[in-house]
C-alpha positions as CSV (number, residue, x, y, z in Angstrom):
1,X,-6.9,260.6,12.1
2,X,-4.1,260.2,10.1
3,X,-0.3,260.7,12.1
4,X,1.5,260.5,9.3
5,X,0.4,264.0,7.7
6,X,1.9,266.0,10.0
7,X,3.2,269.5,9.2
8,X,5.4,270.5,12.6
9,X,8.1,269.0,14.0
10,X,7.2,266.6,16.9
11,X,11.1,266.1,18.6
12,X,12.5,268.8,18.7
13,X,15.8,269.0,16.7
14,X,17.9,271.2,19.2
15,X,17.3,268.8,22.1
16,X,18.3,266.2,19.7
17,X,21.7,268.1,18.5
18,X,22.1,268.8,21.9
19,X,21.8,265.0,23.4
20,X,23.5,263.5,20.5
21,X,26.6,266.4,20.7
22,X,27.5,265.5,24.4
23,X,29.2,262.5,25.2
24,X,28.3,260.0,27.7
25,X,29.7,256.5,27.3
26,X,28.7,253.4,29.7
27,X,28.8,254.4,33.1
28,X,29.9,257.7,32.6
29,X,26.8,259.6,31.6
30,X,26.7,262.6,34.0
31,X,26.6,265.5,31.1
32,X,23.4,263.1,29.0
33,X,22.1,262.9,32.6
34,X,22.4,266.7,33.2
35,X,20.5,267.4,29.7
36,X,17.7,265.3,30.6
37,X,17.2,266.5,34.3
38,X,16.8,270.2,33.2
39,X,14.5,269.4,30.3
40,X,12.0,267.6,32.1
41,X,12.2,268.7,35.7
42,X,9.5,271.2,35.5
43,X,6.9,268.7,33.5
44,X,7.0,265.3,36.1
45,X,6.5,264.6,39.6
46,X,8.6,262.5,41.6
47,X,12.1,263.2,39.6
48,X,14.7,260.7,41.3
49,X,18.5,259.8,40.1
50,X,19.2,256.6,41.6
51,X,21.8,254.9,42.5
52,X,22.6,253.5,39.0
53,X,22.3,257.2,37.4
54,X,19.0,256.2,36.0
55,X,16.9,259.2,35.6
56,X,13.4,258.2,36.9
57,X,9.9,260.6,37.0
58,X,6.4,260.1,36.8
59,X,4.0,262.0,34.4
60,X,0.4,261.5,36.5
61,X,-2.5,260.1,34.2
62,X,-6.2,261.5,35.1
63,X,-6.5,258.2,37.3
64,X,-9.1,257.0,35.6
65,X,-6.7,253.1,35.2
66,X,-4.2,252.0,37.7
67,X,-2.0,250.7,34.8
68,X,1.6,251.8,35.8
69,X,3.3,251.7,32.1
70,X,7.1,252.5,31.9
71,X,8.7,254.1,28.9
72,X,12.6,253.7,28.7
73,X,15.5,255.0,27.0
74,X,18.9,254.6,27.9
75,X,21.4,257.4,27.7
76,X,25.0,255.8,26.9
77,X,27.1,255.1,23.9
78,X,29.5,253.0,23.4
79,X,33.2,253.8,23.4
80,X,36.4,253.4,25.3
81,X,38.2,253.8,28.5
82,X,41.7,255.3,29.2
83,X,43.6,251.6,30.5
84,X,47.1,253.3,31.1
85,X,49.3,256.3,29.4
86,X,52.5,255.1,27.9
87,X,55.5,257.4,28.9
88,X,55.7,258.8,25.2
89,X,52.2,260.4,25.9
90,X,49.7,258.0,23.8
91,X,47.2,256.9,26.1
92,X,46.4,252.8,25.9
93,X,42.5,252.1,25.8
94,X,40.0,249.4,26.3
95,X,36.6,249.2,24.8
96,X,33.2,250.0,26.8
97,X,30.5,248.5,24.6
98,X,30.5,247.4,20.9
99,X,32.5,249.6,18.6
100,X,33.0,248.3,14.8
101,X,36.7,248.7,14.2
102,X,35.7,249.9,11.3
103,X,34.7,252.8,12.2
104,X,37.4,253.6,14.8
105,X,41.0,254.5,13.3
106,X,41.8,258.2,12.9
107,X,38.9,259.4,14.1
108,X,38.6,262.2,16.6
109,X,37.6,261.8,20.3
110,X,37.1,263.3,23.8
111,X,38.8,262.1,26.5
112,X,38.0,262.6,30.5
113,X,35.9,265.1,31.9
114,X,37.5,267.3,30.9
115,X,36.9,266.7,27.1
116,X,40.5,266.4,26.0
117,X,40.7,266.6,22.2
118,X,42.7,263.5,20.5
119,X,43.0,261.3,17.8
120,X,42.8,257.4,17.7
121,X,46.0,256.5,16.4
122,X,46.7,254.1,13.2
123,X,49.8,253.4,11.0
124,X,49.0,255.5,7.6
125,X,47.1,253.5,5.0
126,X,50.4,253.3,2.6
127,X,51.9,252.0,5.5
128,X,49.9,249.7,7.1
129,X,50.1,245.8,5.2
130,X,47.9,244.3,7.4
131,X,45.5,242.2,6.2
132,X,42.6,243.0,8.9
133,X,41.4,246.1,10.8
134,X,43.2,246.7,14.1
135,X,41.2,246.3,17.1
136,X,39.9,249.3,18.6
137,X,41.8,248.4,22.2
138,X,45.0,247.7,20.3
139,X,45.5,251.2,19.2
140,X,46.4,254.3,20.8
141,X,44.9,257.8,20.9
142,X,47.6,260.9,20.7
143,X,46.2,263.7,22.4
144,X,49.4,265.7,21.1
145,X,51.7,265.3,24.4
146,X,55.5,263.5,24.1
147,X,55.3,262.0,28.0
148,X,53.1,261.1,30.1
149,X,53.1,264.4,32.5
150,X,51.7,265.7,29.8
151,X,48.3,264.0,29.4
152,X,45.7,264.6,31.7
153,X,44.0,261.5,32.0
154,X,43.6,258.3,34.3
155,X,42.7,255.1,33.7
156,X,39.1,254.5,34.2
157,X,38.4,257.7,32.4
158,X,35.7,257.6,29.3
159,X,36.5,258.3,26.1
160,X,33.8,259.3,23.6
161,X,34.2,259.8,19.6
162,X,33.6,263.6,19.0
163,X,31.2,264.5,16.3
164,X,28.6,267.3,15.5
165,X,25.4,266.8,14.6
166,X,24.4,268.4,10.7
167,X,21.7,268.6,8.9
168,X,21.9,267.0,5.4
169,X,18.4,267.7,4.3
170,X,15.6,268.9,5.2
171,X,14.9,265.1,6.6
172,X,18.3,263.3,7.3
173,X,20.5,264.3,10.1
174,X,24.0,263.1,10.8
175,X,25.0,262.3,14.2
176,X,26.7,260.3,16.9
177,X,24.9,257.9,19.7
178,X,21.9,258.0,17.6
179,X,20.4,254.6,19.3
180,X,20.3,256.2,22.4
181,X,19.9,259.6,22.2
182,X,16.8,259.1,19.8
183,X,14.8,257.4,22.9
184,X,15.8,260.3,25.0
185,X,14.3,263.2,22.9
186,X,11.0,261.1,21.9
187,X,10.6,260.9,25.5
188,X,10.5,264.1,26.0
189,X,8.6,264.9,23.1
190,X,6.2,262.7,24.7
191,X,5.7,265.3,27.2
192,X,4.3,267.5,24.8
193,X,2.0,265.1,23.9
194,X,0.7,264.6,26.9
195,X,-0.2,267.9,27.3
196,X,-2.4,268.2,24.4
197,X,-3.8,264.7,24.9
198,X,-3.0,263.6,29.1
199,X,-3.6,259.4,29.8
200,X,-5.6,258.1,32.3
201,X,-2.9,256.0,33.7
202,X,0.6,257.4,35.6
203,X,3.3,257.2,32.8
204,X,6.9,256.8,34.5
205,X,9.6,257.7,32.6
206,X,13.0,255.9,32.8
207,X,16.5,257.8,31.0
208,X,18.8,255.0,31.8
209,X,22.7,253.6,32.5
210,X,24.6,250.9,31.4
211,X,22.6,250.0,28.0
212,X,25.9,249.1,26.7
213,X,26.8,247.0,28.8
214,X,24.0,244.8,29.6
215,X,20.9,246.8,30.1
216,X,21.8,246.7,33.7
217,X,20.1,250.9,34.6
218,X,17.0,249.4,33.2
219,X,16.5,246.1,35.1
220,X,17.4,248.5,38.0
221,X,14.6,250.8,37.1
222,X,12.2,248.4,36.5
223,X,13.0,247.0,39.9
224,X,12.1,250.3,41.4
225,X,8.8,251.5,39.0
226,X,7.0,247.7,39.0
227,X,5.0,248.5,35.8
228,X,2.7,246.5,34.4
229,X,4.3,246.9,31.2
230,X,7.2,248.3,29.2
231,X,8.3,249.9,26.3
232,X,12.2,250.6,25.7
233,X,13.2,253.5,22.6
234,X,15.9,252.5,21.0
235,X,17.6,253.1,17.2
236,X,18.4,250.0,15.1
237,X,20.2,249.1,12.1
238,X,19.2,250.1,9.0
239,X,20.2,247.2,6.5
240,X,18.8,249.0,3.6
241,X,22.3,250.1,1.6
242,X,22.7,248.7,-1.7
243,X,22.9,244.7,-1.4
244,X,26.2,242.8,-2.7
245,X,26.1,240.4,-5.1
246,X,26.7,237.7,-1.9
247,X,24.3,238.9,0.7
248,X,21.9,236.5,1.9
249,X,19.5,238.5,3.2
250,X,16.9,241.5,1.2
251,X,16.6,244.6,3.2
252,X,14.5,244.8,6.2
253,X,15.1,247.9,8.0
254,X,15.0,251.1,5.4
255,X,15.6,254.6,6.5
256,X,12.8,256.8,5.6
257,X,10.0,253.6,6.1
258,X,8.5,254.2,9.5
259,X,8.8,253.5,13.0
260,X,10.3,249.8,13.7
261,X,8.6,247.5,15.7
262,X,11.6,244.7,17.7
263,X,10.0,241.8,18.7
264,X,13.3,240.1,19.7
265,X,17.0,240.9,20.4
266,X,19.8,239.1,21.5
267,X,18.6,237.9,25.0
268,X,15.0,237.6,24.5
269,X,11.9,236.9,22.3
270,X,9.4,240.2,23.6
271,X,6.0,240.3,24.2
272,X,3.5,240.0,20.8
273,X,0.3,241.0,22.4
274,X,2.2,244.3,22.7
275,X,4.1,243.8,19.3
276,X,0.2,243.6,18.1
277,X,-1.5,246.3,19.8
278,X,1.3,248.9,17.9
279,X,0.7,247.1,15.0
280,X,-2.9,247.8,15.0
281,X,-2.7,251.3,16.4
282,X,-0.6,252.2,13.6
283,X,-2.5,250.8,10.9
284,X,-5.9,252.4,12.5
285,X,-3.8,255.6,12.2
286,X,-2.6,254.9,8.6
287,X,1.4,255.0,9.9
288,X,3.8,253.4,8.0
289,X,5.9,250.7,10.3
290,X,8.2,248.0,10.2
291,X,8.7,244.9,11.9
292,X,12.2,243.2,12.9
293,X,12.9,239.9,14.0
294,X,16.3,239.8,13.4
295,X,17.9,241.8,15.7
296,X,20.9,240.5,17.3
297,X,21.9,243.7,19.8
298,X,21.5,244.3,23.7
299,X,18.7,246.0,24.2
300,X,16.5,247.6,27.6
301,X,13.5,245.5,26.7
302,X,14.8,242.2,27.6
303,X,16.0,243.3,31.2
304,X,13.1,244.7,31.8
305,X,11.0,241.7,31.1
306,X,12.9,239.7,33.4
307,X,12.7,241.9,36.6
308,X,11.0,241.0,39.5
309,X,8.0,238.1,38.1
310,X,8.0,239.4,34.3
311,X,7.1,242.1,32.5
312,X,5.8,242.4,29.3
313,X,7.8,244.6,27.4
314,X,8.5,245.7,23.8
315,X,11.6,247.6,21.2
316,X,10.2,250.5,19.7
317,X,13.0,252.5,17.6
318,X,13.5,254.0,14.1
319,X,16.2,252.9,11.6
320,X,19.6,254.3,12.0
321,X,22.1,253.9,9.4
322,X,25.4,253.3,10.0
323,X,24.8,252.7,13.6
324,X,27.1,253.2,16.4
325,X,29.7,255.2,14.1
326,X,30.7,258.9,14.7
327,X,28.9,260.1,11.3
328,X,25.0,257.8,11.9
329,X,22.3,259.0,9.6
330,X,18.9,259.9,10.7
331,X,15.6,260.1,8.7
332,X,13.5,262.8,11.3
333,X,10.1,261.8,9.8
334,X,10.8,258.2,11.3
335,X,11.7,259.9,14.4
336,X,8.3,262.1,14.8
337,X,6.0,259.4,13.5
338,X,7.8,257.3,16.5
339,X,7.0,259.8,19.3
340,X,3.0,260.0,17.6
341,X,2.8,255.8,17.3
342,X,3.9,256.0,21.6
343,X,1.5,258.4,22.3
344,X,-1.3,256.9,20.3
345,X,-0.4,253.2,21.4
346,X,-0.8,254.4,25.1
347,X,-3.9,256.2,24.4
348,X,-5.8,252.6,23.8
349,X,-3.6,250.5,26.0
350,X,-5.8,248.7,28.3
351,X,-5.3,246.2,31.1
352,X,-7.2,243.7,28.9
353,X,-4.1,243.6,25.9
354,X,-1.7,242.4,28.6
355,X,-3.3,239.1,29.0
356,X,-2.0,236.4,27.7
């Protein structure tokens, strides 16, 4: 059969908008959390929240394999946190995650729960005679108040970059948090899946916490589901832009090329009998896919492989350019073939590929 003639849509694009619309930066995300709950609670068993926020479920297999196999995607996005609020009304930040300064002066952002509109703050460009880019924690974001009675916000409170997601074509999307919130609708595309084509091992779905910030939800989860092995959804960068004259490196990562298969990232080297086996699948399938070695970002993958005595785990994603900025482009064929490689790589997973 070959996946990569397709005619429908296999994510759906609203849960995407939706997921990728709402903001929920490191440890703060209760309204990605919400999403997820209410799209999946009627399709798993076993729904749980722990205490990290992870959102944990099992889909039951026919039972025909005791495999426990543990699909992850983590919810957050990096962004920034209200530090203080001057008495002149600007509020003072510090970052949560990786943000590219570039990316960061005068755009606009939501701040607190209660979504309070502002603007990250920046002398005007025929002003400013800097040489290099501010640091995102070094400027301020004006919510339009003159003291600070008139801000509602405290310190500790998120602050995400506010964006809509757009369609650009009939196969590129523009978007915010696409590294995350790309795991989160395969996942539950997965579900659909499933239903036209069940496993015969449990599958235990894991929407996690903290990615930004360590990968801490999913070593938690892993903790909790023991599987016997692991596959975290992530995006990744899309080097594929025209290269300068100095670059050292040809593009890797195109947008538009297939699913990407991460065999490393910046903690850990992850497992190649699993690297392999999506490989193969994909070629048996006639898929298009990529393969990166050179990733250099946190991902869930390598916490997972470290809990309890090991796991072997793998970084599935799709290439996202201009990654982690308010205005991230999407190619939705890369995002569909992802969800139909998962599927089909657990459909011949066996106990016998884990070996080493």
């Amino acid at each position: 059969m070959n996946l990569s003639s397709f005619s429908q849509p296999i994510v759906s694009r609203d849960n995407l908008a939706r997921l990728s619309d709402a903001v929920g930066v490191s440890g703060g995300e209760r309204d990605i959390r919400q999403i997820v709950l209410r799209l999946i609670k009627d399709r798993v068993s076993d729904v749980l929240v722990d205490p990290m926020g992870n959102v944990l479920a099992r889909r039951p297999g026919s039972g025909e394999s005791t495999l426990r196999v543990m699909i992850s995607a983590h919810m957050d996005e990096s962004g920034l946190m209200v530090a203080n609020v001057s008495d002149n009304g600007l509020i003072e930040t510090t970052v949560v995650g990786t943000l590219d300064p570039r990316y960061v002066p005068a755009r606009r952002v939501l701040v607190g729960p209660d979504k309070v509109p502002g603007v990250l703050l920046w002398a005007p460009i025929h002003h400013n005679r800097l040489q290099n880019i501010i640091a995102p924690e070094d400027m301020r974001i004006d919510v339009g108040a003159d003291t600070r009675g008139g801000v509602k916000a405290t310190p500790g409170d998120r602050i995400g970059f506010w964006s809509e997601y757009t369609a650009l074509t009939e196969t590129v999307v523009r978007g915010k948090a696409f590294d995350s919130r790309i795991g989160c609708a395969v996942l539950i595309a997965l579900l659909d899946l499933l239903d036209q084509a069940p496993l015969p091992f449990d599958v235990h779905l894991a929407f996690t916490t903290q990615a930004h910030i360590g990968g801490r939800g999913a070593g938690i989860a892993a903790n909790r589901i023991r599987p016997h092995a692991a596959f975290a959804l992530t995006g990744m960068v899309a080097n594929d832009l025209p290269k300068l004259p100095d670059a050292d490196r040809a593009p890797s990562i195109q947008l538009g090329n297939g699913p990407v298969i991460s065999i490393r990232d910046a903690r850990a080297v992850l497992d190649r009998q699993l690297a392999d086996h999506v490989r193969l699948t994909a070629e048996n399938v006639q898929m298009a896919y990529q393969f990166e070695a050179l990733v250099n970002q946190p991902a869930q993958a390598s916490a997972i492989s470290q809990s309890r005595s090991g796991v072997p785990s793998l970084t599935l994603g799709v290439p996202i350019r201009y990654l982690g900025s308010p205005n991230a482009l999407l190619n939705l064929t890369d995002l569909d073939q992802l969800a139909l490689l998962l599927h089909a790589t657990l459909s011949t997973l066996t106990p016998g590929i884990l070996e080493q």
